[in-house]
C-alpha positions as CSV (number, residue, x, y, z in Angstrom):
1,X,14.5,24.8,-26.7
2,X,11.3,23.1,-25.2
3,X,12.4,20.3,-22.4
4,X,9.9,17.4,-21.8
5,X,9.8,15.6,-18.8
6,X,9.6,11.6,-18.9
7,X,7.0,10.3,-16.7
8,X,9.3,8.0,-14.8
9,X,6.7,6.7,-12.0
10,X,6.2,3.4,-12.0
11,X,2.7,1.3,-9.7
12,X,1.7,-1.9,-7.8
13,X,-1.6,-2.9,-6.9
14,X,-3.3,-5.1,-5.3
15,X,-7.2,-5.4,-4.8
16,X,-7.4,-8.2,-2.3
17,X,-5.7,-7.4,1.4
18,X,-7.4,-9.8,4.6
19,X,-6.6,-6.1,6.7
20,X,-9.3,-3.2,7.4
21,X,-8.6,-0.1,5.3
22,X,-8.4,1.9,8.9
23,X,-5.9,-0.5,10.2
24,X,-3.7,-0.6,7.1
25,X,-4.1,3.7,6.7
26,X,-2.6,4.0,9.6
27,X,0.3,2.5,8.5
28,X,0.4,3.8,5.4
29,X,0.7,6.9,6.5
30,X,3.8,6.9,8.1
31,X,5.7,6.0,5.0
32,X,4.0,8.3,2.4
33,X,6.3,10.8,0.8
34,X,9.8,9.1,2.4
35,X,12.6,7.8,0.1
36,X,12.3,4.2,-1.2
37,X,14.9,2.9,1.2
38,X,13.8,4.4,4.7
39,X,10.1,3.6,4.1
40,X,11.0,-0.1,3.9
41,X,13.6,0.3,7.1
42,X,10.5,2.2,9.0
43,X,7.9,-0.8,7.3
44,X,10.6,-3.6,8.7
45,X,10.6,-2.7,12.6
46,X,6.4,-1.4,12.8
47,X,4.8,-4.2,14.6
48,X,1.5,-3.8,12.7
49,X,0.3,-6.5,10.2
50,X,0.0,-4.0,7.8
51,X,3.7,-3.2,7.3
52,X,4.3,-6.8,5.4
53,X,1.5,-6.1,2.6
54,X,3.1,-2.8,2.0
55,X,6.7,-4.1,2.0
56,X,5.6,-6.0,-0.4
57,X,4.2,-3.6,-2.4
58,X,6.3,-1.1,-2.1
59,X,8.9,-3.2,-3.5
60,X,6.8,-4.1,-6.2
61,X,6.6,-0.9,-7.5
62,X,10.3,-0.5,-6.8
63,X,11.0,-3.3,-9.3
64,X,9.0,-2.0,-11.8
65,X,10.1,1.3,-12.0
66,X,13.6,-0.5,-12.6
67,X,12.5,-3.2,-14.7
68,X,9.6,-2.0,-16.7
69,X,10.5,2.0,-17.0
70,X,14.2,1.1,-16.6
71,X,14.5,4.2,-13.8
72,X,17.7,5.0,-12.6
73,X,18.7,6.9,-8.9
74,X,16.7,7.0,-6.2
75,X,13.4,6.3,-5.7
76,X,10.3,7.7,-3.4
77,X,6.8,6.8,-2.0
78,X,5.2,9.2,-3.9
79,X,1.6,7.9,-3.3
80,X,0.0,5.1,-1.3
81,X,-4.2,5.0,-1.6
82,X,-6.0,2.7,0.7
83,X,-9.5,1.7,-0.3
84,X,-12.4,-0.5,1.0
85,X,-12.3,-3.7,-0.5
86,X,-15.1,-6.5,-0.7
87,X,-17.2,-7.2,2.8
88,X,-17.8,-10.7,3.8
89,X,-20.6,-11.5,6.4
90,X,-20.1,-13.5,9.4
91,X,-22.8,-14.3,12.2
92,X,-22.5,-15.2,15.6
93,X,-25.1,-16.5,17.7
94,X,-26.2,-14.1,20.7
95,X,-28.4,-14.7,23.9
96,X,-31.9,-16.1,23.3
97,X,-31.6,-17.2,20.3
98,X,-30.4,-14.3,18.2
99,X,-27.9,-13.4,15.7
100,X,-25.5,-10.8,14.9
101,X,-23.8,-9.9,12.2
102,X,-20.1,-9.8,11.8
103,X,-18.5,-7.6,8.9
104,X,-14.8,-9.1,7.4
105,X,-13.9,-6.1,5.6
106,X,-11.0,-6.2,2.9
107,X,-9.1,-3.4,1.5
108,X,-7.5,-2.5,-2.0
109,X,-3.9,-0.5,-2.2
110,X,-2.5,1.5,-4.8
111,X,1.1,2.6,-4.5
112,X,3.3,4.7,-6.9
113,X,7.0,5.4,-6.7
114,X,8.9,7.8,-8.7
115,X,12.4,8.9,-8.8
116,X,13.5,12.1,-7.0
117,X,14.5,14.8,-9.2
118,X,16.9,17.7,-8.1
């Protein structure tokens, strides 16, 4: 008999973070891979400002791979992407006269949950 496997993952996004990608890869690297519940415990106590956009959506994607896909058991960080968002440009005035530019860089995040199979 032929089994098929149900795609059970379930993703959040969101395109618009005020965080460098460097800053917020570094925190998304801790939690990649881990179950569902010790990557938010790990997220809760990191004193980086990166932690609360990925709490949020980790969580997310937790709610809808229950909701939406109606996945039951545990769940796990199966993939978190960090990309470069949109730049903005800031200047600041320097000595004689001069300016430099200041680059207020965004970043996009794409995580993706599933549930752990035996």
């Amino acid at each position: 008999m032929l089994e098929i496997k149900v795609n059970s993952m379930a993703v959040a996004k969101d395109k618009v973070i005020k965080i460098s990608p460097f800053k917020l890869r570094r925190v998304a690297d801790v939690v990649r891979g881990k179950l569902l519940e010790d990557a938010l415990a790990i997220l809760q106590h990191l004193p980086h400002k990166g932690s609360e956009y990925l709490i949020k959506l980790i969580t997310s994607a937790a709610a809808n791979a229950r909701n939406n896909d109606k996945v039951e058991g545990q769940l796990f960080v199966k993939c978190i992407l960090i990309n470069e968002g949109l730049k903005t440009l800031r200047f600041q005035p320097k000595a004689r006269g001069r300016m430099d530019k200041l680059t207020k860089r965004y970043s996009q995040a794409f995580v993706e949950v599933d549930a752990v199979t035996r």
